[in-house]
C-alpha positions in Angstrom: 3.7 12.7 4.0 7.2 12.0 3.1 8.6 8.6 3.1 11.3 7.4 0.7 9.5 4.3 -0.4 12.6 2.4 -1.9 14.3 2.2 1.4 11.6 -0.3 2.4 12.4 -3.5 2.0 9.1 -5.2 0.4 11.6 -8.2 -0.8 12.0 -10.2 2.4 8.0 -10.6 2.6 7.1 -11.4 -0.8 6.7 -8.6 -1.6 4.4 -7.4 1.3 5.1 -5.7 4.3 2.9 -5.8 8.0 1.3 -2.4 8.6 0.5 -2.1 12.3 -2.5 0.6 12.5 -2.5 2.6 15.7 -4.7 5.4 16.6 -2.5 8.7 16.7 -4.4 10.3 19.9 -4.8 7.2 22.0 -2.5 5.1 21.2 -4.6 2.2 20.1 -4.0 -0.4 18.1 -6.4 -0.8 15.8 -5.3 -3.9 13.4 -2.5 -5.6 11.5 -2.4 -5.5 7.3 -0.4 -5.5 4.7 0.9 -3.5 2.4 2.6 -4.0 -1.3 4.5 -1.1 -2.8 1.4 0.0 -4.7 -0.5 0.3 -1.7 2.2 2.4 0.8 2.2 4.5 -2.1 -1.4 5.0 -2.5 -1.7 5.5 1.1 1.3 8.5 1.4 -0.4 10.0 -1.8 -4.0 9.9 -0.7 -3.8 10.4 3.3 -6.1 7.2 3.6 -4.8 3.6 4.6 -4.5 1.3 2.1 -4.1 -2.5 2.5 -2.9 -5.4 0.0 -5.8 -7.8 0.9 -4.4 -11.4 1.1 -7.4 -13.2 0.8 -9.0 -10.8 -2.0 -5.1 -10.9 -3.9 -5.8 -6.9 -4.3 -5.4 -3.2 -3.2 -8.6 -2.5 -1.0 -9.0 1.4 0.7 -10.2 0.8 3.9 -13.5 2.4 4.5 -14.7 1.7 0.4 -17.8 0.1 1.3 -17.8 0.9 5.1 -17.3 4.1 5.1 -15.2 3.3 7.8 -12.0 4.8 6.6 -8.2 5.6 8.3 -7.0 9.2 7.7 -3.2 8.6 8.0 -1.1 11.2 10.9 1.9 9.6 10.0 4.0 6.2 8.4 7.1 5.3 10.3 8.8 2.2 9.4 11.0 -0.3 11.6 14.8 -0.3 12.3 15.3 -3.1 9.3 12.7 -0.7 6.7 10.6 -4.3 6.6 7.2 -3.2 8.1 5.6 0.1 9.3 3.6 1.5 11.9 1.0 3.5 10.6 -0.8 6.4 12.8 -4.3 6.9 11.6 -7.0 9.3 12.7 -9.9 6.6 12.5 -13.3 7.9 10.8 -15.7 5.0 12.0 -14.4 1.9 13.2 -11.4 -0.2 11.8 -12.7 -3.6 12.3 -14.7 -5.0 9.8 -16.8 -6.8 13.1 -17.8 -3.1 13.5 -15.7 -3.2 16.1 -12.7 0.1 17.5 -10.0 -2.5 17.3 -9.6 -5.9 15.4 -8.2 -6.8 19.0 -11.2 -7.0 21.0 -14.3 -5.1 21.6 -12.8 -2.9 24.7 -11.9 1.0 23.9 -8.3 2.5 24.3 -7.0 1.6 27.6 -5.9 3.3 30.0 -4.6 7.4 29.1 -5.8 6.0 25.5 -9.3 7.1 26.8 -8.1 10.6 27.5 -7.2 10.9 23.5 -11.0 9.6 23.0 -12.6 11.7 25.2 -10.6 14.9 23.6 -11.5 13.7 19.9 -15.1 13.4 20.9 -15.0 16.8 22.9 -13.3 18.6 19.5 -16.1 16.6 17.4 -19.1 18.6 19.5 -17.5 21.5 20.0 -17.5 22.1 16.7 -21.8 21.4 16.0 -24.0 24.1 16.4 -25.0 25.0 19.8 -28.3 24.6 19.0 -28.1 20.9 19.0 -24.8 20.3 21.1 -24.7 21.3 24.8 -20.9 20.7 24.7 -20.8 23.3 21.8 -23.2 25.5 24.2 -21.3 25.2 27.4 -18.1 26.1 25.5 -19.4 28.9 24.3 -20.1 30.7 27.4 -16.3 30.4 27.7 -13.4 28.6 29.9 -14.5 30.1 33.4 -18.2 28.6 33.0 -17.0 24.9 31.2 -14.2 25.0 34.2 -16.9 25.1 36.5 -19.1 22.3 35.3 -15.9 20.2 35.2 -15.9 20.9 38.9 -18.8 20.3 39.4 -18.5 16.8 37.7 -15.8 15.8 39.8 -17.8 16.5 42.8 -20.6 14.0 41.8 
């Protein structure tokens, strides 16, 4: 990931800027942190969001203990460089309520759901057909899995 980390400006928040976490295939958004320059740094170098906890005063990885952790798509900061919006690929959830979003309990709305419903198609195609139906069904190729969406939509 390529970001030129000393065009953000870190100085007008104390050195910390807001990080708003969004789900790159639904559109989500999944919570609100912080980051120092340690920490955007971290997260370009590693690929996995990390956060200057307030509370804790420190770096933290998110998924460490959870395993819940935030495989980064992308980092795109605002028009003033003073906060960033960071797409994440979300392994697990990102609230720490075990919860999708820190916003409430609800899933991606509205075409959000279609980006879900992919991920978790991709996720089962990708098991052995010996446990996964999904896996099964894809493999007896696009004319058989275009019928059983059919046939879906019919029920």
């Amino acid at each position: 990931m390529s970001l030129d980390i000393s065009s953000i400006d870190f100085a007008k928040g104390d050195g910390l800027i807001p990080a708003v976490v969004q789900d790159a295939d639904t559109l989500q958004v999944l919570t609100l942190a912080y980051m120092d320059e340690a920490a955007l740094r971290e997260t370009l170098d590693s690929g996995q969001a990390t956060f200057f906890s307030r509370s804790r005063g420190g770096r933290w990885r998110k998924g460490e203990t959870s395993g819940d952790f935030l495989n980064v798509v992308s980092v795109t900061p605002d028009c003033d460089r003073d906060a960033v919006v960071v797409k994440v690929r979300p392994v697990g959830n990102a609230c720490h309520l075990n919860r999708i979003s820190c916003f409430g309990d609800e899933d991606a709305p509205g075409l959000g759901r279609i980006g879900r419903l992919e991920r978790t198609i991709h996720v089962r195609a990708q098991a052995d057909p010996d446990d996964s139906w999904t896996a099964r069904l894809i493999a007896q190729g696009p004319k058989r899995a275009a019928q059983k969406v059919g046939e879906e939509g019919v029920e």
